[in-house]
DSSP file (Angstrom, degrees, kcal/mol; ACC not computed):
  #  RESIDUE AA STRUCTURE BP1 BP2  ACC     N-H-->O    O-->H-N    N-H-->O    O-->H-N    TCO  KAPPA ALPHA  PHI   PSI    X-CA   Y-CA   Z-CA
    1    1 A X    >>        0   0    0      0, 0.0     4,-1.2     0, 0.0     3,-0.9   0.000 360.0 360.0 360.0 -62.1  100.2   85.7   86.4
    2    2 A X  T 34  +     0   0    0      2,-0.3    68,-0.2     1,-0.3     5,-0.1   0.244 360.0  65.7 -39.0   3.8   98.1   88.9   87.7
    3    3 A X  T 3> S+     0   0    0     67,-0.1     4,-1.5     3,-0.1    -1,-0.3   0.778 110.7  34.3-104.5 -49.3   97.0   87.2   90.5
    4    4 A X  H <> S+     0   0    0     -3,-0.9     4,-0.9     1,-0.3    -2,-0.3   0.386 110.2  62.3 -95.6  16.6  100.7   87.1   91.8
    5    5 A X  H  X S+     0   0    0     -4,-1.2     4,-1.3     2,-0.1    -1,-0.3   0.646 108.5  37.3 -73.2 -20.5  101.7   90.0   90.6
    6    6 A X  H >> S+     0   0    0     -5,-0.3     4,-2.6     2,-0.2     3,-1.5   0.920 109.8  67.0 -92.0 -53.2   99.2   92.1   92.6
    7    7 A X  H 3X S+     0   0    0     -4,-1.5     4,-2.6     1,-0.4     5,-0.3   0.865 112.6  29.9 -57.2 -57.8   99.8   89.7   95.4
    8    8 A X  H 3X S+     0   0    0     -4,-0.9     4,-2.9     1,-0.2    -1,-0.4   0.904 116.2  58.4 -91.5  -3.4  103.4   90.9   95.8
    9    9 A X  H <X S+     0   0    0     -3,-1.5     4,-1.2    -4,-1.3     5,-0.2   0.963 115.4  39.7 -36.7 -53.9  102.6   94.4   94.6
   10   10 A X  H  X S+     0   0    0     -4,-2.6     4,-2.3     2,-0.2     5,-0.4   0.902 112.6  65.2 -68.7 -35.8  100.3   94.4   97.5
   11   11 A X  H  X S+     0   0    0     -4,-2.6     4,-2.6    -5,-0.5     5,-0.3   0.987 104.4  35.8 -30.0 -88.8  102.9   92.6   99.4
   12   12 A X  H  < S+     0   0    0     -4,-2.9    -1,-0.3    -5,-0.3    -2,-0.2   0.538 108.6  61.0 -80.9  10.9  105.3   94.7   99.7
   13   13 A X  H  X S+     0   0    0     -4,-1.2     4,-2.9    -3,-0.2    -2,-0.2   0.611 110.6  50.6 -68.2 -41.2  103.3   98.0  100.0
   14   14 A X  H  X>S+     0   0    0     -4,-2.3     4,-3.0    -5,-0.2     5,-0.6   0.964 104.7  49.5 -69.6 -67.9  102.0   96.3  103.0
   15   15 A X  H  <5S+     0   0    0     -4,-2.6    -1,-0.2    -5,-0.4    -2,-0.1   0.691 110.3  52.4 -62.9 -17.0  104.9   95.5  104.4
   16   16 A X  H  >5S+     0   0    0     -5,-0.3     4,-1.7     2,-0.2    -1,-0.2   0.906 107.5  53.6 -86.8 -49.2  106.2   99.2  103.9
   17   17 A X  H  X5S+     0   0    0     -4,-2.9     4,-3.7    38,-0.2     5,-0.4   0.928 108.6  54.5 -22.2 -66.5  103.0  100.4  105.6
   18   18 A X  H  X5S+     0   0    0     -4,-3.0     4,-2.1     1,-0.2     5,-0.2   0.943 112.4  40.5 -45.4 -65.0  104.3   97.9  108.3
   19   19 A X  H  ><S+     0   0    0     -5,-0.6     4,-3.7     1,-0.2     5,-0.3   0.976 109.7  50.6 -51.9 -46.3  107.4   99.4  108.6
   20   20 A X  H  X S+     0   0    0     -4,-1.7     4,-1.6     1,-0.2    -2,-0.2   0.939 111.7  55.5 -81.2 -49.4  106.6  103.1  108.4
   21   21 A X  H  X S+     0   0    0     -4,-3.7     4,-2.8     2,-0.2    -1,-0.2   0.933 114.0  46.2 -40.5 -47.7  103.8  102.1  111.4
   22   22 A X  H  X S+     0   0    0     -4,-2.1     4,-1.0    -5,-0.4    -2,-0.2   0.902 109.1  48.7 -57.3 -46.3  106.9  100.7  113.2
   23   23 A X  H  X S+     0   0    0     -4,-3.7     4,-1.1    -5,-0.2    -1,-0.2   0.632 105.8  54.0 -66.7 -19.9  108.9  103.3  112.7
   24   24 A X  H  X S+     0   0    0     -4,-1.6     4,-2.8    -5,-0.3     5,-0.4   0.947 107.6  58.2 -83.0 -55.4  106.2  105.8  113.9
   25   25 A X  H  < S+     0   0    0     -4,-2.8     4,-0.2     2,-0.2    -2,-0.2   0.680 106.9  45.8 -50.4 -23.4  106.1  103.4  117.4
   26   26 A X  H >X S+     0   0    0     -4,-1.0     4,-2.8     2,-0.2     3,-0.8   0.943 114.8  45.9 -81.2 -44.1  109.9  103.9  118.2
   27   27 A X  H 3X S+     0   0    0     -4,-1.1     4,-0.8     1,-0.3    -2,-0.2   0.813 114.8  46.8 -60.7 -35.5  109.8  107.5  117.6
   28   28 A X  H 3< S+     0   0    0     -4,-2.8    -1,-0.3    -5,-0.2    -3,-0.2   0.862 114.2  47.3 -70.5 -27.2  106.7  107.9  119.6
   29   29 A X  H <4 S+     0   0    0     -3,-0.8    -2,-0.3    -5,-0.4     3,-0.2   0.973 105.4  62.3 -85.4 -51.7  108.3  105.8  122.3
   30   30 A X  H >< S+     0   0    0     -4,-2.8     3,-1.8     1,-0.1    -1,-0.2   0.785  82.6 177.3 -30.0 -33.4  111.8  108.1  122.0
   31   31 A X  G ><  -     0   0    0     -4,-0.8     3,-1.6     1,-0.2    -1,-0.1  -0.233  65.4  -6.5  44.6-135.1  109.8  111.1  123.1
   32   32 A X  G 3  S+     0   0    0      1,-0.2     3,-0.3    -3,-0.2    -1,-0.2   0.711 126.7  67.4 -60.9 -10.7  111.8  113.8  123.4
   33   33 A X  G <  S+     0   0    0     -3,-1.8     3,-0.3     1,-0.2     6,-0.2   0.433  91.6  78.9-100.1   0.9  115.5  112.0  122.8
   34   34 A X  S <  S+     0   0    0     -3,-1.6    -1,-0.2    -4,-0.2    -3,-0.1  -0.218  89.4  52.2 -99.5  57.5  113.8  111.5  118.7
   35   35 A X  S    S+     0   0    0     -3,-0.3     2,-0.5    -5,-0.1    -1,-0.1   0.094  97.5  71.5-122.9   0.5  114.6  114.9  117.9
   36   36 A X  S >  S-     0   0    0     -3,-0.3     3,-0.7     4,-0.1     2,-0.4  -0.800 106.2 -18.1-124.6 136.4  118.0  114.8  118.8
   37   37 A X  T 3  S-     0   0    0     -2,-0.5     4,-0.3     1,-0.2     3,-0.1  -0.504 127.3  -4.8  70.6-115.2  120.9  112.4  116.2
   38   38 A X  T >  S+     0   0    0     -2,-0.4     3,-1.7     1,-0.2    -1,-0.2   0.957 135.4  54.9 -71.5 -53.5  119.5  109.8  113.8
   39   39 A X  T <  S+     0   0    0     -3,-0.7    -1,-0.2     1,-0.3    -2,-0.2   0.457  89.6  74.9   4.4 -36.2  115.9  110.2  114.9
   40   40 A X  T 3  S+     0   0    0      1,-0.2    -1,-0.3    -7,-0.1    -2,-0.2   0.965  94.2  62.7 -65.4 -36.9  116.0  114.0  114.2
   41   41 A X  S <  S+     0   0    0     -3,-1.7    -2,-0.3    -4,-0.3    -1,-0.2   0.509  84.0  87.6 -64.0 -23.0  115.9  112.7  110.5
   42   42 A X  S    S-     0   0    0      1,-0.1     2,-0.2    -4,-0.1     3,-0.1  -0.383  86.5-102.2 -78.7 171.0  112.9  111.2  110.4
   43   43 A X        -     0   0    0     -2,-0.1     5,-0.2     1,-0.1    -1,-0.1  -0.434  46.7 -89.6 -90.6 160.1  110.2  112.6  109.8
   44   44 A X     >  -     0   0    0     -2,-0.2     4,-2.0    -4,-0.1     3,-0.5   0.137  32.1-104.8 -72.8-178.9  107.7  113.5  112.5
   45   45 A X  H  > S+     0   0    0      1,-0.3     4,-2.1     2,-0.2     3,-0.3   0.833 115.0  56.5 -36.2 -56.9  104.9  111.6  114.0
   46   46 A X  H  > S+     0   0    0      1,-0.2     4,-6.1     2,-0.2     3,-0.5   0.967 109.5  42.6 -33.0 -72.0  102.4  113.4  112.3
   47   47 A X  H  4 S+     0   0    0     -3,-0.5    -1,-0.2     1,-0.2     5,-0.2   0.753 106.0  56.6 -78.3  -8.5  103.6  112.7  109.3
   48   48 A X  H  X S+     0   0    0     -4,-2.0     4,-0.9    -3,-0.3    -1,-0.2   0.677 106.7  59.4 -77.1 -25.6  104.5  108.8  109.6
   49   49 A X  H  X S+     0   0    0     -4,-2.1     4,-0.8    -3,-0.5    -2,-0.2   0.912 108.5  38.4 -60.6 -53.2  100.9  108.4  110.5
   50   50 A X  H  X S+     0   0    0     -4,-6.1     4,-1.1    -5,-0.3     5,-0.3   0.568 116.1  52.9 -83.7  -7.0   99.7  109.9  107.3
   51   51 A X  H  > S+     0   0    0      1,-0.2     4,-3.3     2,-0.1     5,-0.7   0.781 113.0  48.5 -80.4 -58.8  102.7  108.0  105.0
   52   52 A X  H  X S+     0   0    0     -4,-0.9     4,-0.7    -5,-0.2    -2,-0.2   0.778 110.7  44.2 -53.5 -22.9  101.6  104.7  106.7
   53   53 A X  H >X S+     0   0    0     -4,-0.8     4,-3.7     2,-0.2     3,-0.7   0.938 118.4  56.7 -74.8 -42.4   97.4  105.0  106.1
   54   54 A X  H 3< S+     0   0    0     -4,-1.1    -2,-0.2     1,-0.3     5,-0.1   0.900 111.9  32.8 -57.9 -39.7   98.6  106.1  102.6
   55   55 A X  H >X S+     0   0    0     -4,-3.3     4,-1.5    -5,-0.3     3,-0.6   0.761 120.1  48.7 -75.3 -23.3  100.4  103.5  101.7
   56   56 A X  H <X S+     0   0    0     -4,-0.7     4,-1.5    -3,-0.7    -1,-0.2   0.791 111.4  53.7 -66.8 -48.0   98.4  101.1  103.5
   57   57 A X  H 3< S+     0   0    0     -4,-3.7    -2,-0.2     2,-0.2    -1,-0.2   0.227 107.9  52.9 -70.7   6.3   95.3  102.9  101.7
   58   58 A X  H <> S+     0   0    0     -3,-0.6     4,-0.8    -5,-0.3    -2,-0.2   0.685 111.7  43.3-126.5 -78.8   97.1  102.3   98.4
   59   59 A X  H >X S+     0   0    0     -4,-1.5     4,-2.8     2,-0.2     3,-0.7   0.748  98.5  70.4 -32.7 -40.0   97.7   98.2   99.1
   60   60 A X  H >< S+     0   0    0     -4,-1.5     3,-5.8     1,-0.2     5,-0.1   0.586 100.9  44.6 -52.9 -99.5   94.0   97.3  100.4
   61   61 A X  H 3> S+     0   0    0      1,-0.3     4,-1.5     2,-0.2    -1,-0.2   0.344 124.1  46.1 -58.8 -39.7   92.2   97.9   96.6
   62   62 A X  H << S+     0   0    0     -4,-0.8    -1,-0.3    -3,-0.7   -55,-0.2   0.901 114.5  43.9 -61.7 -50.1   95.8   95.5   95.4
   63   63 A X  T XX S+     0   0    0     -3,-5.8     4,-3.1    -4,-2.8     3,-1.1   0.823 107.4  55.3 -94.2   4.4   95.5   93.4   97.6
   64   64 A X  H 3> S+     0   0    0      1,-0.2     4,-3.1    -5,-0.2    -2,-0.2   0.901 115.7  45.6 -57.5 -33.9   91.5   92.9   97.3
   65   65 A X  H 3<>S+     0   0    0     -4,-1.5     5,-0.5     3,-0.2    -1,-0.2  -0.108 106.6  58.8-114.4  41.0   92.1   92.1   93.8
   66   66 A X  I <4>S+     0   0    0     -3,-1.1     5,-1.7     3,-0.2     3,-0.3   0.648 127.2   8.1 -89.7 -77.5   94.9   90.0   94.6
   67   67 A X  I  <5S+     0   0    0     -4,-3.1    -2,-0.2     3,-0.2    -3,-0.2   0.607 132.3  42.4 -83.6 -20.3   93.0   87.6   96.8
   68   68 A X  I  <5S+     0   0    0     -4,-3.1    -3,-0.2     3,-0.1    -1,-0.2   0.139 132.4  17.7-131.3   9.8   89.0   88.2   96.6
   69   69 A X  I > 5S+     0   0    0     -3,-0.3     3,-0.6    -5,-0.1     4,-0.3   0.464 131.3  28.1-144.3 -52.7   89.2   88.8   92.6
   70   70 A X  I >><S+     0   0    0     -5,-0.5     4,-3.6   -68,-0.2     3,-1.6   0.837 119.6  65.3  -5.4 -70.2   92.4   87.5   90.2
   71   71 A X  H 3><S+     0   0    0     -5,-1.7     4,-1.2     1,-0.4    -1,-0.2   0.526 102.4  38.2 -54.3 -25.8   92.8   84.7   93.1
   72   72 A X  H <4 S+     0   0    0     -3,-0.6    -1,-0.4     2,-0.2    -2,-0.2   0.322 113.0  57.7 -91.4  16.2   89.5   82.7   92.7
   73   73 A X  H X> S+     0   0    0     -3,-1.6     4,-1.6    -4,-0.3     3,-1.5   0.734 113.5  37.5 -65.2 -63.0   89.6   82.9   89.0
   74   74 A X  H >X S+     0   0    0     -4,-3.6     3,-2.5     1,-0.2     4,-1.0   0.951 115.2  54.6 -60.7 -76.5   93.1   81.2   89.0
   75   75 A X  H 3X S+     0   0    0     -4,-1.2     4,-1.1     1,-0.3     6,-0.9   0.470 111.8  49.1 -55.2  -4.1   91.9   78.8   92.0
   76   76 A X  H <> S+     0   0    0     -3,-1.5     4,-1.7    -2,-0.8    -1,-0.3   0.816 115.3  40.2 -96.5 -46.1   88.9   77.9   89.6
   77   77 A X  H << S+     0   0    0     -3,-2.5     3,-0.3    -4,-1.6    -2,-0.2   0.996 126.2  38.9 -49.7 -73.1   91.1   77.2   86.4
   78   78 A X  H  < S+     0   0    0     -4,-1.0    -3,-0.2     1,-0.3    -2,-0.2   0.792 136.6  11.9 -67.5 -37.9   93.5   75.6   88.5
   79   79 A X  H  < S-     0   0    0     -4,-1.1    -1,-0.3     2,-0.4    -3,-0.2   0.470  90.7-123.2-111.7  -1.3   91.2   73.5   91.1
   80   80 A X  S  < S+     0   0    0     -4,-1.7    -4,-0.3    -3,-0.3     2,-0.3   0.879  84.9  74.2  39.9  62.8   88.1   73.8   89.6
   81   81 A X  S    S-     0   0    0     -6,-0.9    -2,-0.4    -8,-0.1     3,-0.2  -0.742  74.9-128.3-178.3 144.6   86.2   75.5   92.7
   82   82 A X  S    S+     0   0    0      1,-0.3     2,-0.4    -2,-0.3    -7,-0.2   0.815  93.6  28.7 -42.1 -59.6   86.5   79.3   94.0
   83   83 A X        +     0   0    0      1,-0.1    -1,-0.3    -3,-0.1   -11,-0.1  -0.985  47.9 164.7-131.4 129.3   87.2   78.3   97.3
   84   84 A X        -     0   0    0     -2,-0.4     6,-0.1    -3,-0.2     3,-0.1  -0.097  55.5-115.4-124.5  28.7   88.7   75.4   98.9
   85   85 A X        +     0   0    0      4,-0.1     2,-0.5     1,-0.1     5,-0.1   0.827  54.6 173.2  65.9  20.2   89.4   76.7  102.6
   86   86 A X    >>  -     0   0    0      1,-0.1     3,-2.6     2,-0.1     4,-0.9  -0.810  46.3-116.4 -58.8 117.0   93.2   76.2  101.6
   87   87 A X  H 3>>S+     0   0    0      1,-0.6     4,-4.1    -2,-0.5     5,-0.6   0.733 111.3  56.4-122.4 -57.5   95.1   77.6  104.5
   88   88 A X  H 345S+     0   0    0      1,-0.2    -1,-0.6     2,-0.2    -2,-0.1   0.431 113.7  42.5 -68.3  16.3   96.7   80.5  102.1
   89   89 A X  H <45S+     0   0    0     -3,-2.6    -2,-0.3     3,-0.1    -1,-0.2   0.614 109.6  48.9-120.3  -4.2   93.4   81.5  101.2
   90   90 A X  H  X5S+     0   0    0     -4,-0.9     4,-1.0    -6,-0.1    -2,-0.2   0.597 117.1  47.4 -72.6 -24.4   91.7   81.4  104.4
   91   91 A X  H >X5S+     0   0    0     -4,-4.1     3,-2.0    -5,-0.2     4,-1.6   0.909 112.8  51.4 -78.3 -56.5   95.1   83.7  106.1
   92   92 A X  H 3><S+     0   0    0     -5,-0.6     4,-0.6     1,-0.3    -1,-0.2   0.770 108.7  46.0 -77.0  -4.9   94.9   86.2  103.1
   93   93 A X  H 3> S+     0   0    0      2,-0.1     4,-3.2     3,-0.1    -1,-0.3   0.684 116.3  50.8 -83.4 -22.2   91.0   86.8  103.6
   94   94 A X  H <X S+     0   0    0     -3,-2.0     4,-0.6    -4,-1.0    -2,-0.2   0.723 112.7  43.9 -90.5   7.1   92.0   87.2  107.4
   95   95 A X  H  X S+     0   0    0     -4,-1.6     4,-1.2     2,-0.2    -1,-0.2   0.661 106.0  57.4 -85.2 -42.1   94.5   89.5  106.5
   96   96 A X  H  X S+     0   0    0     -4,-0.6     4,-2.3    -5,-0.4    -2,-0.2   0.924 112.8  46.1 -58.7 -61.9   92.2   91.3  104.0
   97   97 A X  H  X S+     0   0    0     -4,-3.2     4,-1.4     2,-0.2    -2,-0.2   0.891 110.4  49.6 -61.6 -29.4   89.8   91.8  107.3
   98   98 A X  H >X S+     0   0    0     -4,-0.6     3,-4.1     2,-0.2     4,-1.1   0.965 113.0  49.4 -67.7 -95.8   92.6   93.0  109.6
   99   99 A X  H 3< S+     0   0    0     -4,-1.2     4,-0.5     1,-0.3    -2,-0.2   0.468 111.6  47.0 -16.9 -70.6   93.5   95.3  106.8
  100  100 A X  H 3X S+     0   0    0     -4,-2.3     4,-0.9     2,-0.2    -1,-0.3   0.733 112.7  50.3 -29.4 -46.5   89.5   96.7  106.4
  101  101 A X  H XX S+     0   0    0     -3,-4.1     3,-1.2    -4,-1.4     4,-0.8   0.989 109.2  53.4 -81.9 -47.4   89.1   97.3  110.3
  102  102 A X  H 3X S+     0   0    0     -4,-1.1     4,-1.2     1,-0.3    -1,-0.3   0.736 117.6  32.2 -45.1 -39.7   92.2   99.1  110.1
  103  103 A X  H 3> S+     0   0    0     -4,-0.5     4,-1.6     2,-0.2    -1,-0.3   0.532 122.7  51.7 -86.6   4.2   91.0  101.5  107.2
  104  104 A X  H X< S+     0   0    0     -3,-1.2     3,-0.8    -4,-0.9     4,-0.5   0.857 103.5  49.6 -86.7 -89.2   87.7  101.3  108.6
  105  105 A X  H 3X>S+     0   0    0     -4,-0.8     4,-3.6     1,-0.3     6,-1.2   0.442 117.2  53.6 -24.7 -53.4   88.7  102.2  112.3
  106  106 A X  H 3X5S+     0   0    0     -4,-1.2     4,-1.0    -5,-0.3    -1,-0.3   0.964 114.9  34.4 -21.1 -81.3   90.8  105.6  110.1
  107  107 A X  H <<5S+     0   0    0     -4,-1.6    -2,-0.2    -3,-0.8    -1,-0.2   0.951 132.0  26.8 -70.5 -37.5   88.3  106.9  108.3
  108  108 A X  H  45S+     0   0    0     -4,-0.5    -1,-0.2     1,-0.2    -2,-0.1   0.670 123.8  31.2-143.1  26.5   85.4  106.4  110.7
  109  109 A X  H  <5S-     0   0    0     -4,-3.6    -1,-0.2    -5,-0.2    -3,-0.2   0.042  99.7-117.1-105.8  22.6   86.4  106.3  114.0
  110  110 A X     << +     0   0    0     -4,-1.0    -4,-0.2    -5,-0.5    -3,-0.1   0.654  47.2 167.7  88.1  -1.7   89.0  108.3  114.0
  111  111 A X        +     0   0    0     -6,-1.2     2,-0.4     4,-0.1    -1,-0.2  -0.162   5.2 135.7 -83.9 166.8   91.6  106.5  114.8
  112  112 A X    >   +     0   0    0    -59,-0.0     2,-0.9    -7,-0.0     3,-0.5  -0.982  42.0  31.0-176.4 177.0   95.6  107.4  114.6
  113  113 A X  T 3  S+     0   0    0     -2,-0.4     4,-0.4     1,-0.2   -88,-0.1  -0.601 117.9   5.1  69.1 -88.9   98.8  107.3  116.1
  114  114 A X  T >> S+     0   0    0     -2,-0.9     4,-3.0     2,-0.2     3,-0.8   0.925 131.9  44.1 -93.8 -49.9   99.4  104.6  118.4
  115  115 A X  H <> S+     0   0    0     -3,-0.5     4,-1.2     1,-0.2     5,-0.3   0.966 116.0  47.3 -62.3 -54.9   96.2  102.4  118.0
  116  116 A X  H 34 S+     0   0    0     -4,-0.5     4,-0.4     1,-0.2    -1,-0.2   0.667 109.4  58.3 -72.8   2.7   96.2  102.7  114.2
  117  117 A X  H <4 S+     0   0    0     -3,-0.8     4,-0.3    -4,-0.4    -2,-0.2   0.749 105.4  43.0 -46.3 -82.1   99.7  101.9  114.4
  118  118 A X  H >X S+     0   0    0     -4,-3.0     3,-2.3     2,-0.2     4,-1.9   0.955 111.7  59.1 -74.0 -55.5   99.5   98.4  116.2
  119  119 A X  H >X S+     0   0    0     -4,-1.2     4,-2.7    -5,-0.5     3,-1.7   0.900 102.6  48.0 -35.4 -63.6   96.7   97.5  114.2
  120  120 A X  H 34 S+     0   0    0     -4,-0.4    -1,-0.2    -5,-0.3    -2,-0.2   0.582 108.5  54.8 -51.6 -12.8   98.6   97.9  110.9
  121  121 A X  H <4 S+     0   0    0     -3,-2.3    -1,-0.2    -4,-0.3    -2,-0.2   0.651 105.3  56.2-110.3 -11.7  101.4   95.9  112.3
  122  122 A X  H XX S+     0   0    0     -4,-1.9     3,-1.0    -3,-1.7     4,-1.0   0.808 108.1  51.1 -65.7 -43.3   98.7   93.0  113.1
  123  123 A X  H 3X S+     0   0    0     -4,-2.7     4,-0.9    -5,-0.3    -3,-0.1   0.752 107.5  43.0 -59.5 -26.3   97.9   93.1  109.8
  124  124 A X  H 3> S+     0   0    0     -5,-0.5     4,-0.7     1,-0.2    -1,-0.3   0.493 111.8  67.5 -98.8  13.1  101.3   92.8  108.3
  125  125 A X  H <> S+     0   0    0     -3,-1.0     4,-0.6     2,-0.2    -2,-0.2   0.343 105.9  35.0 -88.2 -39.6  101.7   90.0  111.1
  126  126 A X  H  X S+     0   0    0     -4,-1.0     4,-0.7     2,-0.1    -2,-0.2   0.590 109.7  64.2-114.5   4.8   99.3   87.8  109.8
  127  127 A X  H >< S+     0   0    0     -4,-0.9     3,-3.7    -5,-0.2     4,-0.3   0.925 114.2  37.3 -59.1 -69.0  100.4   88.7  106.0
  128  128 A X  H >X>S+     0   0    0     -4,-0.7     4,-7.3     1,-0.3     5,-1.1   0.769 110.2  58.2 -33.3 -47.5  103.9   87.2  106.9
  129  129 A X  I 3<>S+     0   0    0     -4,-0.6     5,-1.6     1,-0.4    -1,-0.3   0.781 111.6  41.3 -70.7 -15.2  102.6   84.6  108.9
  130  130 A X  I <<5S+     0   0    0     -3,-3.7    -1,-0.4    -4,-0.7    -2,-0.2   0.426 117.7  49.7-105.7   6.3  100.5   83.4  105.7
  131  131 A X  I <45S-     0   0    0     -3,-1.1    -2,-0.2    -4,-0.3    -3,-0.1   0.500 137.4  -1.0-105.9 -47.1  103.6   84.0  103.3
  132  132 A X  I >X5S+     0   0    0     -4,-7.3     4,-1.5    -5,-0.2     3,-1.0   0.773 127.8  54.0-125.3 -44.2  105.9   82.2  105.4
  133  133 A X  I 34<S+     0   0    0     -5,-1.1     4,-0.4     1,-0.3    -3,-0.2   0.780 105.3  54.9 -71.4 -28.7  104.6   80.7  108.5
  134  134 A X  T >><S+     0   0    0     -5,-1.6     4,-2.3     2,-0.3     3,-1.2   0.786 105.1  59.9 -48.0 -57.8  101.5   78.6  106.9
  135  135 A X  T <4 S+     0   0    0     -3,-1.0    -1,-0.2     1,-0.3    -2,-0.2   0.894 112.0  40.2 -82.3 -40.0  104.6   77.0  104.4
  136  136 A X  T 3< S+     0   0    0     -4,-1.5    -1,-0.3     1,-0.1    -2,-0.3   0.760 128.0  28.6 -81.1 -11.9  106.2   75.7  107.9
  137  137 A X  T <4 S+     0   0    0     -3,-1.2     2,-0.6    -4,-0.4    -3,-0.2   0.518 109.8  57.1-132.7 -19.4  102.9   74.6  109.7
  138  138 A X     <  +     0   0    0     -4,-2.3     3,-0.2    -5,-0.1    -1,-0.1  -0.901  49.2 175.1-113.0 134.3  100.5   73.6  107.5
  139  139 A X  S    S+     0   0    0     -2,-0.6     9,-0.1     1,-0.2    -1,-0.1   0.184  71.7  78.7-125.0  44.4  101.1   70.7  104.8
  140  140 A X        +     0   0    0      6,-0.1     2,-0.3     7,-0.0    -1,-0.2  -0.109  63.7 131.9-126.7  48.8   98.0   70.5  103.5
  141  141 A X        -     0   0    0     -3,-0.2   -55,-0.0   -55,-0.2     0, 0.0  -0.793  47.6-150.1-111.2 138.2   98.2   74.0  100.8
  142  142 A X  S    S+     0   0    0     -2,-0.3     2,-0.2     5,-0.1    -1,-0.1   0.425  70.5 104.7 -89.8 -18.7   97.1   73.6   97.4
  143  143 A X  S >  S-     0   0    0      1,-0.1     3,-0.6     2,-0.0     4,-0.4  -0.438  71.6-135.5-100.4 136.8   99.7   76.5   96.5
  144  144 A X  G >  S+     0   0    0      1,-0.2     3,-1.1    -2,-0.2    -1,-0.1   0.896  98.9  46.5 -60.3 -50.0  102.8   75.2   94.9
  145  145 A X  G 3  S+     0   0    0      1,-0.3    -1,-0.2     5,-0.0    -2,-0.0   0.816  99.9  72.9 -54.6 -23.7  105.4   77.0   96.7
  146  146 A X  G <  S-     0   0    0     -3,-0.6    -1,-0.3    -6,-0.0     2,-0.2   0.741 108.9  -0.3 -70.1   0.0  103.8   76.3  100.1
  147  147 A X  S <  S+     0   0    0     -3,-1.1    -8,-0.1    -4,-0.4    -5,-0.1  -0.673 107.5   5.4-164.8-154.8  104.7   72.6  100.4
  148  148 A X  S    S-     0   0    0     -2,-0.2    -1,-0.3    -9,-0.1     3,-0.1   0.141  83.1 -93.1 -52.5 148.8  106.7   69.4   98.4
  149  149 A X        -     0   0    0      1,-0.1     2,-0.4    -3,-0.1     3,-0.1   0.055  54.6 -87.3 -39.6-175.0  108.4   70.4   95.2
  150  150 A X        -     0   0    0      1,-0.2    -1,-0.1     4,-0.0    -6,-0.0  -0.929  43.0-101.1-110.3 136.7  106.3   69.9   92.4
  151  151 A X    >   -     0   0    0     -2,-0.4     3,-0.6     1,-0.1    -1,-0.2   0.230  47.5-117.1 -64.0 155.4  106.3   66.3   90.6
  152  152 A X  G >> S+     0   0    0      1,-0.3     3,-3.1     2,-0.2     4,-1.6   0.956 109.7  72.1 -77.5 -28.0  108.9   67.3   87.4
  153  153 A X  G 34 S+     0   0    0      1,-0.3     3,-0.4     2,-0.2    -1,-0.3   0.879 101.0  43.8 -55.0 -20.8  106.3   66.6   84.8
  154  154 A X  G <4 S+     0   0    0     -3,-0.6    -1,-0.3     1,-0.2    -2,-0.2   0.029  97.0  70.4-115.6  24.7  104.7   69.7   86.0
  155  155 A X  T <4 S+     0   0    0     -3,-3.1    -1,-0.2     2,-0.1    -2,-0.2   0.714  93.9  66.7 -89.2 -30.9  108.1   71.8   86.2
  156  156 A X     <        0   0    0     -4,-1.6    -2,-0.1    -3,-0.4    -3,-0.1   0.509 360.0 360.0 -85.3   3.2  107.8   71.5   82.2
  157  157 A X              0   0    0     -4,-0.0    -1,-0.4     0, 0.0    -3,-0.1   0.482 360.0 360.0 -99.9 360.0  104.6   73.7   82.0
């Protein structure tokens, strides 16, 4: 149960990151005509920059110990091995690295605005894509939701 619970804690924090990055690329792209109607209300660049690393900075630790500590524990119970190269748990370690270069590239190169930006929306790009798109493309995930119902004897557990 703590293994998906951080997993959508981490989820959606990410995916809020994602937004608030998004939202920081149309307002940068408005220029001058986002100061002026709806746009005047958001807040500025500056500060969409810093909501998205925070929030972004606030998911990584969730979602490491979503997937790299809570998630082989369960996959060990459940499958008896750490790792089995299961499609969701090969996307959510490349999602965990997307996610790393992004807070690495912050703190120590410097990046922000526009580059740290599209990064963070690669990263929530291949969260999704391992949340939803992995359930349409792959049928060989171990993970219950991702593929055939579950036989009913094992609805009763």
């Amino acid at each position: 149960m703590i293994h998906v619970v951080s997993a959508i804690v981490a989820t959606g924090a990410f995916t809020l990151g994602g937004m608030t990055s998004a939202t920081y690329l149309l307002k940068r792209r408005r220029g001058d005509r986002a100061e002026t109607g709806l746009w005047a209300r958001v807040p500025s660049l500056d500060k969409l920059d810093l909501m998205s690393y925070r929030i972004h900075a606030f998911a990584f630790p969730v979602w490491t110990f979503a997937v790299l500590i809570t998630g082989p524990i369960w996959a060990h119970q459940a499958w008896s091995s750490y790792w089995n190269w299961d499609p969701k748990e090969v996307w959510a370690f490349i999602t965990w690295v997307v996610y790393a270069a992004y807070l690495h590239a912050r703190t120590t190169a410097g990046w922000r605005g526009r580059n740290a930006a599209i990064l963070a929306l690669v990263g929530t790009a291949t969260l999704w894509f391992n949340f939803i798109g992995i359930n349409y493309f792959s049928s060989s995930s171990q993970h219950s939701y991702a593929g055939a119902t579950a036989p009913i004897s094992q609805l009763d557990r």
